[in-house]
C-alpha positions as CSV (number, residue, x, y, z in Angstrom):
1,X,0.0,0.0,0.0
2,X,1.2,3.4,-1.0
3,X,1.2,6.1,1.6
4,X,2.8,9.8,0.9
5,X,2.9,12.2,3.9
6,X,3.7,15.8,4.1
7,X,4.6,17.8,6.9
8,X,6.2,21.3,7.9
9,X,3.0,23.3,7.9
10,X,1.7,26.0,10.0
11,X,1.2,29.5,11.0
12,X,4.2,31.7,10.2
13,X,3.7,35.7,9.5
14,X,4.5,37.8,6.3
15,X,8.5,37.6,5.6
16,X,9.0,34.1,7.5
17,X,9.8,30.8,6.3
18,X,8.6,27.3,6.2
19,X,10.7,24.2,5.1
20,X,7.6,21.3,4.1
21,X,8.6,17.9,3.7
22,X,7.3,14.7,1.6
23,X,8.1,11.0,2.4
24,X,6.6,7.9,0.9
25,X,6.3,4.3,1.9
26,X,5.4,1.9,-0.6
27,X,6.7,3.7,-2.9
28,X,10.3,4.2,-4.4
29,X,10.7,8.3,-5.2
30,X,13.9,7.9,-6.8
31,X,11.6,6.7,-9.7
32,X,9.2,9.6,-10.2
33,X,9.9,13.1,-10.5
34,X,8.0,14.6,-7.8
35,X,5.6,17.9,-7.5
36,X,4.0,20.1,-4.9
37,X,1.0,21.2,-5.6
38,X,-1.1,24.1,-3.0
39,X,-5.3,24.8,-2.8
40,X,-6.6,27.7,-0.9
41,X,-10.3,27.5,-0.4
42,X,-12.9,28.0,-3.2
43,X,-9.8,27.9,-5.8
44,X,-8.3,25.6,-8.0
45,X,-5.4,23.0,-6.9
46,X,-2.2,25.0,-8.8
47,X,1.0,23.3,-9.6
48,X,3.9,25.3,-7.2
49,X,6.9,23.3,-8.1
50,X,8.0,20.0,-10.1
51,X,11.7,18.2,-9.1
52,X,13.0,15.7,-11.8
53,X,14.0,12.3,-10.8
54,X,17.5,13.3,-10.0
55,X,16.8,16.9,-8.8
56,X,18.9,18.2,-11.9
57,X,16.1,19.8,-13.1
58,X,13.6,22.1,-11.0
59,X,10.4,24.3,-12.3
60,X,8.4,26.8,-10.3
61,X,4.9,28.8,-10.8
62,X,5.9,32.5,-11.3
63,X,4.0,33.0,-8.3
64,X,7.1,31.3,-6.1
65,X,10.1,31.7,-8.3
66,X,12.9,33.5,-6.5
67,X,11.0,32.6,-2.5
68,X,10.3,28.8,-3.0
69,X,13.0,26.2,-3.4
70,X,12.3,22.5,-4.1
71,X,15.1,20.0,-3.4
72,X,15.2,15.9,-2.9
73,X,17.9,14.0,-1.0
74,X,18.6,10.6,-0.4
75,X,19.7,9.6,3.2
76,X,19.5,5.6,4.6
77,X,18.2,4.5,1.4
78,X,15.3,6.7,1.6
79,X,14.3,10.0,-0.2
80,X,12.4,13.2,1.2
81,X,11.2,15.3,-0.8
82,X,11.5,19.1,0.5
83,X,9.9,22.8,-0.2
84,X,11.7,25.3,1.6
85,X,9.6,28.6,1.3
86,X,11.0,31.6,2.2
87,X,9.6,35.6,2.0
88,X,6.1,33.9,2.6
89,X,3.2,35.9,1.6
90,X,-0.9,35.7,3.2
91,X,-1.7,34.8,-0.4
92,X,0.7,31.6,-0.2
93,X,-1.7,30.7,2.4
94,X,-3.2,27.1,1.2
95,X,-3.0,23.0,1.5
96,X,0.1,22.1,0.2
97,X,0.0,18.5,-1.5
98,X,3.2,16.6,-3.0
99,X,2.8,13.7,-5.7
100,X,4.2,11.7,-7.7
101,X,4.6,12.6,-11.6
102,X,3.6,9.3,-14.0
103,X,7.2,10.2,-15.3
104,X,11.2,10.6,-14.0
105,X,10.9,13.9,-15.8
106,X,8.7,17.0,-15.3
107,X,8.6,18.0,-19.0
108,X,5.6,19.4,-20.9
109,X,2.4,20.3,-18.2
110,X,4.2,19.9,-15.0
111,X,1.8,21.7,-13.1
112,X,-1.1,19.7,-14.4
113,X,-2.4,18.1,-11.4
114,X,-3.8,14.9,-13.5
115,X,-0.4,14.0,-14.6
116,X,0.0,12.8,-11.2
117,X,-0.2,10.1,-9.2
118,X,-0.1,9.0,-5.2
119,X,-1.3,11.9,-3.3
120,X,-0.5,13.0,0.0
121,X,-3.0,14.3,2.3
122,X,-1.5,17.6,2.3
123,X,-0.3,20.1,5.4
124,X,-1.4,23.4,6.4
125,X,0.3,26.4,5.7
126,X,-1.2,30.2,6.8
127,X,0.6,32.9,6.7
128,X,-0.4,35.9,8.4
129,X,-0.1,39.7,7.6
């Protein structure tokens, strides 16, 4: 059974930082490039970030680029995915979800949510003015 959990949320004000994380069980990430994906109430689930299979390659919604960094590492056979998220905004306020691409690359519509598989259940994240 495949199981991907986030965590790293909460309640941080204008200018702080978060650092979310993403494990899986069940599941070997090494094999699938990996997203994060955020949904604020009433809108839309939006594609944030996209890491390729190796973490050579990294893409960002213009929303995040220059605040958000997304990174993967391997430590005791194991690999976390991260979203370190800096300068945060109140409009950054949202679910964050990470998942699994149906690819080891993020090419093409990377921030498509339906080119993704194995869902986490997502973690908070409010930022306050």
């Amino acid at each position: 059974q495949v199981q991907v959990v986030e965590s790293g949320g909460g309640l941080v004000q204008a200018g702080g930082s978060l650092r979310l994380s993403c494990t899986a069980s069940g599941l070997t990430l090494d094999y699938y490039a990996m997203g994060w994906f955020r949904q604020a109430p009433g809108k839309e689930r939006e594609g944030v970030s996209c890491i390729n299979w190796s973490g050579s390659s990294t893409y960002y919604a213009d929303s995040v680029k220059g605040r958000f960094t997304t990174s993967r590492a391997n430590a005791n056979a194991k690999t976390t995915l991260y979203l370190q998220m800096n300068s945060l905004k109140p409009e950054d306020t949202a679910m964050y979800f990470c998942a699994a691409r149906r690819s080891i690359v993020c090419s093409g519509s990377w921030w498509s949510p339906g080119d993704f598989g194995y869902w986490g259940q997502g973690t908070q994240v409010t930022v306050s003015s």
